[in-house]
C-alpha positions in Angstrom: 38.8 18.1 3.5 35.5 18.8 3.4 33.1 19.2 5.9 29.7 17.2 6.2 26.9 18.5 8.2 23.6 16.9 8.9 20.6 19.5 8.9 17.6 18.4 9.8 14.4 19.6 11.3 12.5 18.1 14.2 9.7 18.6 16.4 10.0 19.1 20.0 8.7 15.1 21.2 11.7 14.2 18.6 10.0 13.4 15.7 11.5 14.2 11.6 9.0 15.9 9.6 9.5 18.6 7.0 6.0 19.5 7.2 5.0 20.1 11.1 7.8 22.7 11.0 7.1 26.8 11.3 8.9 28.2 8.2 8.7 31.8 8.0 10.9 34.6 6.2 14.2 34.0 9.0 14.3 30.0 8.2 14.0 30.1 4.8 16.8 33.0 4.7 19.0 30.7 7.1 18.5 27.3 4.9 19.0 29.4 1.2 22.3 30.6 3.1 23.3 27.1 4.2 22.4 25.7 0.8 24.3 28.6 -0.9 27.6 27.6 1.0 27.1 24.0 0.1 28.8 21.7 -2.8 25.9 19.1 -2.7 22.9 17.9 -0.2 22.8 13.8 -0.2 18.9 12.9 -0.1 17.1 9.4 0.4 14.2 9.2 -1.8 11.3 10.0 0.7 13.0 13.6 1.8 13.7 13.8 -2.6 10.1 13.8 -3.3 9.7 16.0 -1.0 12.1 18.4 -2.0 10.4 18.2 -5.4 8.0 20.5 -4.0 10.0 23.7 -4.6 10.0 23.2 -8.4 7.0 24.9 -8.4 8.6 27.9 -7.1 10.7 28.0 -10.3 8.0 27.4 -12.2 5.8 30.2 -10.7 7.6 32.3 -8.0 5.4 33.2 -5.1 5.9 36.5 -4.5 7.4 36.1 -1.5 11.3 36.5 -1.6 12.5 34.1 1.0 10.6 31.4 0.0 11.7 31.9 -3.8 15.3 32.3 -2.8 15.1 29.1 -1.3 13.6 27.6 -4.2 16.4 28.7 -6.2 19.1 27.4 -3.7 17.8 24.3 -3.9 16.8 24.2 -7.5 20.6 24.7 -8.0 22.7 23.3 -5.6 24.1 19.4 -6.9 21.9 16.3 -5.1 22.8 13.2 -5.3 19.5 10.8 -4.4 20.1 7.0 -2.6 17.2 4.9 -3.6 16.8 0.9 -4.4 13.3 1.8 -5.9 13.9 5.0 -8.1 15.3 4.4 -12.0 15.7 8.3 -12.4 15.5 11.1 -11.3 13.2 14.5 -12.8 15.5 17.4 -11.5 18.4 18.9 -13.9 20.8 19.3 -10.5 19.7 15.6 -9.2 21.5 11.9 -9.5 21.2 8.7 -8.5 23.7 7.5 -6.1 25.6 4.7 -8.3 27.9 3.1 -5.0 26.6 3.1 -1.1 27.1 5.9 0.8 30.4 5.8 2.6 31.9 5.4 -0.4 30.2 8.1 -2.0 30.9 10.0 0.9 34.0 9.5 1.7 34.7 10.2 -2.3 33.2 14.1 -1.9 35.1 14.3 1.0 38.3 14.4 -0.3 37.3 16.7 -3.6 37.2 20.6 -3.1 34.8 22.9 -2.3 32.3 23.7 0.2 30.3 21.8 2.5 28.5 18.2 2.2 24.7 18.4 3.1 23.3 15.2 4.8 19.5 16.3 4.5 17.4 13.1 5.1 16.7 11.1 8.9 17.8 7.3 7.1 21.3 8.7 5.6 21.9 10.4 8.9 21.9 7.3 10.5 23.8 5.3 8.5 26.7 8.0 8.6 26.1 8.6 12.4 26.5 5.1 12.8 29.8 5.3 10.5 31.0 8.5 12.4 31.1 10.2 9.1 29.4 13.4 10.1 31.1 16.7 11.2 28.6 18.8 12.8 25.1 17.9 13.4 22.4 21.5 12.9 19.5 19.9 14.4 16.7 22.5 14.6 13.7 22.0 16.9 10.3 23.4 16.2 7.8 24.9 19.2 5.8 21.9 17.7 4.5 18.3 19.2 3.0 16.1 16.5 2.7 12.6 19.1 4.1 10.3 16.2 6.3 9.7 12.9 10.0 8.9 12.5 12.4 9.4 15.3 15.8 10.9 13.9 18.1 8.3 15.9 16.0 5.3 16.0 18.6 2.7 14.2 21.7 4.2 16.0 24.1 1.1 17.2 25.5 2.4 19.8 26.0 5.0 22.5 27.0 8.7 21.4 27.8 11.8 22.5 27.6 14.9 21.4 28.7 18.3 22.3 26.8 21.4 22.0 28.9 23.9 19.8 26.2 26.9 19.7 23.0 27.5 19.5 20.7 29.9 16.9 17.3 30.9 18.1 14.1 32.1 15.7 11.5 34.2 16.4 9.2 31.4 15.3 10.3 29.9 19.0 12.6 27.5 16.6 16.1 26.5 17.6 19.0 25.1 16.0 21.1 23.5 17.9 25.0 22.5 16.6 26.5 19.7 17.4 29.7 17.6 16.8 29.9 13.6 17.7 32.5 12.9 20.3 
């Protein structure tokens, strides 16, 4: 069986946001290695389109090889998209989910193959909420922002969690791993 692992990055008042992060050349190295071990990332729309920012990086490498490895890690590796509102999707590696998620989850789960990425705050929720998730790599940024989305705001019930390890930065970034108990 397959393992699926929510990664997601947070600030430190325990807010989602791709953006308020501080990505430097260790995170990106540490993602393009988590996304190079990966089958397939599941995305909603909203963390998609944001995602879609790294075709540029194809496009027109930076320079800078960390942040074009990554764009090539995700450029390759499979997503699969869950959205009521989107009709199709722009990237050659994307798809639109077809059947709800446990299903489609539960489906990957049983096929070979590496790990199952769970990279967006609504579809870690609904598979929290399903215990469907094998390890949780939370990492928290040295950052406060004061508002947004809280990662477990629609959770329906009390859970635990145990700390498995921990990976610091040198950007004062930590991930922390977790499985549900």
């Amino acid at each position: 069986m397959r393992k699926i692992i929510a990664a997601l990055n947070l600030t430190i008042d325990g807010f989602c946001d791709h953006t308020a992060g501080i990505p430097d050349a260790e995170m990106h190295q540490h993602y393009t290695d988590l996304l190079n071990q990966a089958h397939v990332i599941l995305y909603g729309r909203t963390t998609f389109e944001l995602m879609q920012f790294w075709q540029a990086y194809i496009e027109k490498p930076s320079g800078e090889k960390a942040m074009d490895e990554f764009a090539k890690a995700i450029d390759t590796i499979h997503k699969i998209v869950f959205s009521t509102t989107l009709k199709n999707v722009d990237w050659e590696s994307a798809s639109l989910a077809n059947q709800p998620i446990e299903q489609v989850v539960s489906e990957l789960k049983q096929q070979s193959g590496g790990p199952i990425l769970i990279g967006s705050r609504s579809l870690i929720v609904q598979l929290t909420n399903l215990n469907l998730i094998d390890e949780y790599q939370l990492c928290i940024h040295p950052v406060v922002i004061g508002t947004g989305l809280p990662l477990f705001d629609k959770i329906q019930e009390r859970t635990v969690f145990k700390l498995l390890k921990a990976k610091p930065f040198a950007s004062g970034a930590v991930i922390h791993y977790y499985k549900q108990l």
